[in-house]
C-alpha positions, 0 to 999 in steps of 0.5 A: 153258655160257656162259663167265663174264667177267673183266670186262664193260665197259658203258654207253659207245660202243664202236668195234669198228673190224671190217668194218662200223665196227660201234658197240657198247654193251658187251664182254666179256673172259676171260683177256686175251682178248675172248669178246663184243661187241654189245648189253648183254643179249647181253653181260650173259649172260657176267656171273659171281660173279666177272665185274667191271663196268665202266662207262664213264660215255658214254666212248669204247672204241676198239682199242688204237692199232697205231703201225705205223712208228716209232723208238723207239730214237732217241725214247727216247734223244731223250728223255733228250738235250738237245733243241733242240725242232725249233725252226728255229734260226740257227747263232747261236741254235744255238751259244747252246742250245748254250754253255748244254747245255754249261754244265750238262753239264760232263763233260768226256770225253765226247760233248756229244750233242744232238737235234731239231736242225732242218736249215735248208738255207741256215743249215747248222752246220759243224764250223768253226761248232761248233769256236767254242764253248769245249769240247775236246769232240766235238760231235754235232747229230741232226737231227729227221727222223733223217736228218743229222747235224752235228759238230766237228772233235772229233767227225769225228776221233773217227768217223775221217771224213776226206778219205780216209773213201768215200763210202758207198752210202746217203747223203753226207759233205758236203766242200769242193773239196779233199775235207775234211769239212765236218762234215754227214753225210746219210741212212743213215750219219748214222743209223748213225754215230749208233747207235754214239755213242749205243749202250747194250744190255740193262739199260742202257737199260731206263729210257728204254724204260719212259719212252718206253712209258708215253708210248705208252700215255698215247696209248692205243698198245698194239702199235708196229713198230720201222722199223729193228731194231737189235740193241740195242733187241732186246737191250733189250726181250729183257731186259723182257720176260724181268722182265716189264716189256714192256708192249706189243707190239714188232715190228720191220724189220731193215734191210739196207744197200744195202752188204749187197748189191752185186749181185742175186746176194748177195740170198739171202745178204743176207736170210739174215743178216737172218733170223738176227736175226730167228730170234733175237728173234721169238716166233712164238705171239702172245699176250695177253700183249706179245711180239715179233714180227719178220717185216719186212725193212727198205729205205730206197730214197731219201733226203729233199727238202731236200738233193735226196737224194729219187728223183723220176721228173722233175728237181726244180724249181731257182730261176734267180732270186732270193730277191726275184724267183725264176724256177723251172725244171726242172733236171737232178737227180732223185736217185738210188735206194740200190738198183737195180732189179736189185738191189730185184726180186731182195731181194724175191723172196728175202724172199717166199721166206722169208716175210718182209715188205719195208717201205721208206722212200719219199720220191719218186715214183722211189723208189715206182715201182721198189718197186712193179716189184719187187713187181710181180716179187715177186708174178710169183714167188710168186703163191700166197704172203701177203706185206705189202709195206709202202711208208712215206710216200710223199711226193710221188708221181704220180697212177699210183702209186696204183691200182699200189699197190693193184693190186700190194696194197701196203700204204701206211703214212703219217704223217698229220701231214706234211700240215700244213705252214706257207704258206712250206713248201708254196709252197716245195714248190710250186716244187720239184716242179712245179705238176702233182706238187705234186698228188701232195704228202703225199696220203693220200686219193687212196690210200684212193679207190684201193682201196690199203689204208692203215696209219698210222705216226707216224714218231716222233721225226722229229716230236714224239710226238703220235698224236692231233694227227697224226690231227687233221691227218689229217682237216684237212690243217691245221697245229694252231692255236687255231682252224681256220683258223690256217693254210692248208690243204694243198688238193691232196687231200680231207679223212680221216674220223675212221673212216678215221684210226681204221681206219688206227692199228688194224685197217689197221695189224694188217693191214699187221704181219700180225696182224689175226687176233689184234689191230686189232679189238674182235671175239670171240676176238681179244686184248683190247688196247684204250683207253678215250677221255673223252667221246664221241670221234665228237662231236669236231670234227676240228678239236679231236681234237687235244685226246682225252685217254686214261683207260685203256690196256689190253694183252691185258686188263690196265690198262698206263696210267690217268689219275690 
């Protein structure tokens, strides 16, 4: 006996995303669940009494879009801040948003906290430049790429930074000749001194996570990866979906500091720690319903180009010159790594060992080639065991890290986005790696053309939450402007297909999570997550797919979203 649909969706153009990029004229679903695609005289055979009929008036259906590395935690509360827009501000015009967040935020005991500061290398705002507005309150700038942090005297003194705080392992507390604080902190402590300023659990911040989830659906996103899990978000989203309120699914990668492991030998007891979180939270059944899922742990291996902080294999390029008449040569600083190659081949073999999946902030070629040893050792130790390590944006990279990627099958998860870059940027890049690694720069194709399997992560909200003008960038290599060519086009690296960035924000993504069974694809069996495009997506030109507007958002066969 046939069974009968909850519902049958008809008459639209219905991306299935499976092997063949299979394109579909109707769909069936039962109990949250998808039980046939393909024609609509096959479909209709599931049609009951009680089966409703959808039409999709020549609209596109798509699989629920799988964000597969974000931060939903700092987006959220990003978004109940005040912002300074990621706007590339002087230290004047900063210090004038600020006068004013301060004229009509007046209480007065607290943080006068403040996002989407964009870091200018040669305009940095000190604490001797913050200590100018008429406040006696402590002051905190976070960066938009989530990886520096600026801050009074106030604000230093109440996070006990001083001449005699050490430097930590993972980043950099910015000083003077005599080792004063000058009110900069980099990389991984900017991120956890900002946890703690900004730290709120369970119920409490349950409104900015349905703000930040209706955001999500509006985009037709159905499944996210939380790229660094705290205990506070997990607390959180614990407490929804407890009252029914999680409307996606949450996934996570708990991180552990290179502090967590000061030798190879404390790699077992590291992970094991990690797991704890992760035994606590995750709920290994996935169903149609939204749950969370936890089974990555969590690296950042280097830091970001514009403070150097970035592990290249070769030296960064430095200008002897001047501004006017600038003289690039090689210098003598590479970066460093957070973690040694000891130290990342013995964490990796521990997490192959628990079954857990290592996902890793990359920046620099450095960085990429020491994690791709340690899954080269991982898969030596375990060849037999189905582990997805995932190696996150890959900025600038050389032309062998490639076919290592897919050789040790490692998943590589992009943000489309950062290959739109204005002129002065990509020159400026230029002169900073070197003509022949500017070549490797932001290069999302030559992955693909490698056989490496490519997973795509917005990195939210190191950019604004944009997962349709990411893809549109994807597949331009252009920044977004009123028309095509407004800005140039980064050349080093051809063009995506709308089939690519479609595969890589569903099927690819499941797969990079582990759940390709159950998600990523419009196929019998698996859960029906999906979201319903206006018009006919695959007559867009790229350079318009900015614009897709979402009608319908769908989770596990229930409407999350609709357009009014």
């Amino acid at each position: 006996m046939t069974d009968k649909a909850d519902k049958i969706f008809l008459n639209g153009k219905i991306f299935t995303s499976d092997e063949s990029g299979t394109i579909c004229e109707a769909l069936a679903i039962k109990d949250g669940r998808i039980i046939s695609v393909g024609t609509r005289a096959k479909v209709l055979k599931h049609q009951g009494t009680q089966t409703e009929l959808v039409n999709l008036a020549g609209n596109t259906m798509i699989p629920g879009l799988i964000d597969s590395h974000m931060h939903p935690l700092w987006g959220a509360k990003m978004l109940q801040t005040h912002s300074l827009n990621y706007e590339p501000l002087s230290i004047e015009d900063t210090l004038s948003k600020l006068e004013d967040f301060l004229k009509e935020d007046t209480t007065e005991e607290e943080w006068l906290k403040v996002s989407g500061w964009r870091r200018m290398g040669g305009s940095d705002i000190l604490a001797i430049d913050l200590d100018l507005l008429p406040t006696k309150r402590p002051i905190m700038l976070f960066s938009n790429d989530c990886h520096f942090m600026a801050l009074n005297s106030k604000g230093l003194k109440l996070l006990g930074i001083d001449e005699n705080t050490p430097n930590p392992p993972d980043g950099t507390i910015i000083r003077n000749s005599d080792k004063v604080p000058l009110g900069i902190i980099e990389d991984a402590p900017a991120m956890r001194y900002y946890d703690s300023i900004t730290q709120s659990y369970g119920k409490e911040a349950y409104h900015i996570f349905k703000q930040t989830f209706e955001a999500l659906h509006a985009q037709g996103v159905t499944t996210i990866m939380d790229a660094r899990a705290l205990d506070e978000t997990f607390e959180c989203i614990k407490f929804m979906r407890e009252n029914g309120a999680l409307t996606l699914r949450f996934l996570g990668a708990r991180e552990i500091k290179a502090a967590d492991c000061p030798t190879p030998e404390h790699a077992e007891q590291a992970v094991l720690i990690a797991k704890q979180f992760i035994q606590k939270y995750d709920e290994k059944l996935i169903t149609p319903s939204p749950g969370i899922h936890i089974k990555h742990l969590k690296f950042f291996i280097d830091g970001m180009p514009k403070n150097l902080t970035a592990y290249l294999q070769a030296p960064f390029y430095v200008n002897q010159g001047t501004y006017d008449a600038p003289l690039w040569i090689q210098g003598n600083w590479a970066g460093q790594p957070y973690f040694s190659e000891q130290k990342l081949e013995a964490l990796f073999i521990v997490a192959a060992k628990h079954n857990l999946y290592p996902h890793c902030h990359i920046i620099g070629d450095g960085a990429a080639a020491i994690s791709l040893m340690a899954i080269e050792a991982m898969r030596k130790a375990y060849p037999d065991k189905d582990i997805r390590p995932a190696l996150a944006h890959l900025d600038i990279v050389t032309k062998d890290i490639y076919k290592k990627a897919a050789d040790c099958r490692a998943i590589c998860v992009l943000s489309f986005q950062w290959c739109g870059q204005p002129k002065e940027l990509i020159e400026y890049q230029r002169n900073l790696f070197g003509p022949e690694r500017y070549e490797g720069l932001e290069t999302h194709g030559k992955f693909i053309d490698a056989g490496a399997i490519v997973a795509y992560g917005s990195d939210w909200p190191i950019e604004p939450l944009d997962e349709w003008g990411n893809f549109q960038v994807g597949l331009t290599r252009r920044m977004i402007g009123e028309k095509p060519d407004s800005f140039e086009r980064l050349d080093n690296d051809r063009d995506l297909t709308l089939d690519e960035v479609l595969r890589a924000g569903t099927i690819c993504a499941a797969y990079a999570l582990g759940l390709e069974k159950e998600l990523g694809s419009l196929e019998p069996g698996k859960i029906a997550d999906m979201a319903i495009i206006k018009g006919d997506l695959f007559s867009v030109k790229p350079w318009e797919i900015s614009k897709t507007k979402v009608l319908q958002t769908i989770v596990g066969g229930k409407t999350v979203y609709a357009t009014k």
